[in-house]
N, C-alpha and C positions, 0 to 999 in steps of 0.2 A: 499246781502242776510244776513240777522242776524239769529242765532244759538238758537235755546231754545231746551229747556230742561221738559219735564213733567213726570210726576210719579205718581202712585195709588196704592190705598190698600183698601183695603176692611175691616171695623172697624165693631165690634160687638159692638156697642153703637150706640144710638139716633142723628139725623144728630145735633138736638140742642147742646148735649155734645159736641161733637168735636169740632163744632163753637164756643164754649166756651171756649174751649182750646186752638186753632188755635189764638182766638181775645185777648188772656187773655198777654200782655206785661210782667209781672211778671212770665210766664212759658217758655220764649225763653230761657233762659241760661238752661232748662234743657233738650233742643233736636236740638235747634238751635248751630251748633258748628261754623259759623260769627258772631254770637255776643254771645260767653262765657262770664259770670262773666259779668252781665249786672247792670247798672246802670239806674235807674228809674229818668225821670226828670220831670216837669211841662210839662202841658198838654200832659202826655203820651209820651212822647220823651224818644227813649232807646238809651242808647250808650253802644254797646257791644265790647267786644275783641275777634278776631280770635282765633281759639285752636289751628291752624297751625301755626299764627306767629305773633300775639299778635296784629295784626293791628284793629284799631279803626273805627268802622261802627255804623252810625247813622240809627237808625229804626224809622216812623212811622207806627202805622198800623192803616189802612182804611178799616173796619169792614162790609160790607151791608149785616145783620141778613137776612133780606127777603129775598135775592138773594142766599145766603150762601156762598159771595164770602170775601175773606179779602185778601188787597192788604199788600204787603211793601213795603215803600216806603225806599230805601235804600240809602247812600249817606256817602263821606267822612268827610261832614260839614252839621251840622243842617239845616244849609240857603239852602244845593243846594242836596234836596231829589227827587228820580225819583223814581217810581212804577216797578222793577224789579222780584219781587218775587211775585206769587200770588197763596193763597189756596182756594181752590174749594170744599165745603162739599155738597154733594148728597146724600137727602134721599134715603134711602133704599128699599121706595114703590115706589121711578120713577124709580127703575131698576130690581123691580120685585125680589128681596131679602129681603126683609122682612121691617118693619116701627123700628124695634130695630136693623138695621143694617145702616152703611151708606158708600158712598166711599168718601175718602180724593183724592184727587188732588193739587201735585203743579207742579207750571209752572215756568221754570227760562229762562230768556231773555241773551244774551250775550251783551253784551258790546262791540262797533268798537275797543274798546282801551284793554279790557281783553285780559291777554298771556293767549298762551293755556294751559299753567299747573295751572293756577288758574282756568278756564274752568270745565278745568278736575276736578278736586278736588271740586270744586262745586259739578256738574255731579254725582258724587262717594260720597260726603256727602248728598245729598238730594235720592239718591238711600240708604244709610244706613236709613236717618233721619226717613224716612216713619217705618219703622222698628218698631223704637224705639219711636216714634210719637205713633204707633199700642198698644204699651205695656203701654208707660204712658198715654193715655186716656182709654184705654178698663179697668185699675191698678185704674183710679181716682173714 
């Protein structure tokens, strides 16, 4: 049985804004804390640094606007990215809270090879991230 992780919040902004946030690679260093201090590469390739121990993680992101889903494709080497992280943007009129509101969703997948303390601290940064996700998109 593999281990995930999902989280929500409920954003006073347009499911589009969020989407635009979530898909935008140039705003991960400022709520994503696995890829701090990110580096921008050809076609969209990010490589960030942990803020817990400075280790180096390759992001693609897989954007589907229509569906409102964006994946990340996360990995220790550009060549060998998997789909591990994924946000979830929901208008606000399919849950009967308003069309200027929307909920954010992410989902995080365990790894067979993940210790638990990296687990954890996943778990516990994606429980803060949405937080702080809530303030720099409803802020932009």
């Amino acid at each position: 049985m593999t281990d995930i992780h999902a989280v929500s919040i409920e954003l006073a902004v347009t499911a589009e804004r969020a989407f635009a946030f979530m898909s935008d690679p140039k705003a991960m260093d400022r709520w994503s804390f696995g890829t701090w201090k990110i580096v921008l590469h050809e076609g969209g390739l990010v490589e960030g640094s942990s803020i817990f121990d400075g280790s180096v993680t390759w992001v693609r992101i897989d954007a589907d606007k229509q569906r409102g889903v964006i994946d990340y494709h996360l990995g220790k080497e550009p060549s060998a990215l998997t789909p591990r992280i994924m946000a979830r943007v929901i208008p606000g009129d399919r849950l009967d809270i308003g069309a200027e509101k929307c909920v954010l969703s992410m989902i995080a997948w365990r790894t067979k090879s993940m210790p638990e303390e990296r687990w954890k601290r996943l778990v516990a940064s994606h429980e803060f991230e949405v937080f702080l996700l809530k303030s720099l998109i409803e802020a932009s």
